[in-house]
N, C-alpha and C positions, 0 to 999 in steps of 0.2 A: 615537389610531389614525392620526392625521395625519401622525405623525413616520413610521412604519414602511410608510406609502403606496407611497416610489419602493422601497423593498425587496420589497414585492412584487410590484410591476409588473413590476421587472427579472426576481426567478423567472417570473413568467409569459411575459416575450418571450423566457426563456432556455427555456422549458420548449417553446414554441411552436415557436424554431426548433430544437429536438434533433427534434421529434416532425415538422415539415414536412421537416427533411433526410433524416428516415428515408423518410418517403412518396413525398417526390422523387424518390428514390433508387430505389426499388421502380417506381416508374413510368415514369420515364423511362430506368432501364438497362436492358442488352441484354437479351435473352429468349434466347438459342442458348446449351442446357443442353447437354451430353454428357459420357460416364464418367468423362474427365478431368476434367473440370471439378468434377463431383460429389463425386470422390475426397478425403480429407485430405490435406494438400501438408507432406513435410517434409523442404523442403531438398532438395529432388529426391531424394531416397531414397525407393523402395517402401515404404509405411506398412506393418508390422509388424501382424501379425493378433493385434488385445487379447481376452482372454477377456469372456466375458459379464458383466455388470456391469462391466468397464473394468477395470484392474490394477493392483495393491499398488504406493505410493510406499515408497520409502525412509524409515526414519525421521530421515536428516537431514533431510528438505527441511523436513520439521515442525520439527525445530529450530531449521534460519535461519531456517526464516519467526519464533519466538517470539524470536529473540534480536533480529531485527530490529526487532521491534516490543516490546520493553524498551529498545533501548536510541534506540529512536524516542521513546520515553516521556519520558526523559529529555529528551530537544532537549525536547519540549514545553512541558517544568517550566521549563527555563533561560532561555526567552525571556521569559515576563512577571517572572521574575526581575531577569534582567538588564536592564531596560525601569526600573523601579522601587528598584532597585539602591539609590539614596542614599537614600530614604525609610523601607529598611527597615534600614540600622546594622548594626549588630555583629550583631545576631540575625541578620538574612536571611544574612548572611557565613556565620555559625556552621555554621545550617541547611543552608545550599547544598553547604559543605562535609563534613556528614553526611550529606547526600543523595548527592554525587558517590561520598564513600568508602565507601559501601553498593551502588551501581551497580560500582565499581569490583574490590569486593570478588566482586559475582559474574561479572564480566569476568575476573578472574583465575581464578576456579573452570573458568571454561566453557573456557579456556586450556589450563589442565592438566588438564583430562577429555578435553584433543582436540575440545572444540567446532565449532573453529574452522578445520577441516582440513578437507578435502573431495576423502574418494576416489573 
């Protein structure tokens, strides 16, 4: 338990000041509330009246958000990869390179269905 001490100490003074600079904040900023201020701010443009329960995305944004996070995935895999690199030979070679050309393979899909476009 001794070894993993300064790690949670550190969460705890991280935790202490996210939650003191929240209360700081609340107490010691202004109080003078009014319509503008209350309003949603976009870009100085008059916010657009949303239907009830809030209104339909796009289905691409669902997309980049998924391809971002596939091909986040990937960085992920390559770094302790590449870290370890000489101890894993021809295997980790081998694998990395069917890993990439499987990643690649649906990078080139998402290419040619227009993925990638954004009208």
């Amino acid at each position: 338990m001794n070894a993993y001490a300064p790690i949670l100490v550190l969460g705890a003074l991280a935790a202490a000041f996210a939650v003191g600079s929240v209360v700081m904040a609340a107490l010691t900023g202004p109080k003078r509330y009014n319509r503008a201020k209350l309003d949603a701010y976009e870009c100085g443009i008059e916010p657009t009246p949303q239907p009830q329960g809030g209104g339909r995305f796009p289905i691409k944004y669902y997309l980049t958000a998924m391809l971002f996070i596939v091909f986040d995935i990937e960085i992920v895999f390559l770094y302790p990869w590449a870290v370890t690199f000489d101890a894993l030979g021809v295997f980790g070679l081998v694998e990395m390179v069917l890993f990439i050309a499987t990643v690649f393979v649906a990078y080139a899909y998402v290419w040619r269905r227009g993925g990638l476009e954004w009208d």
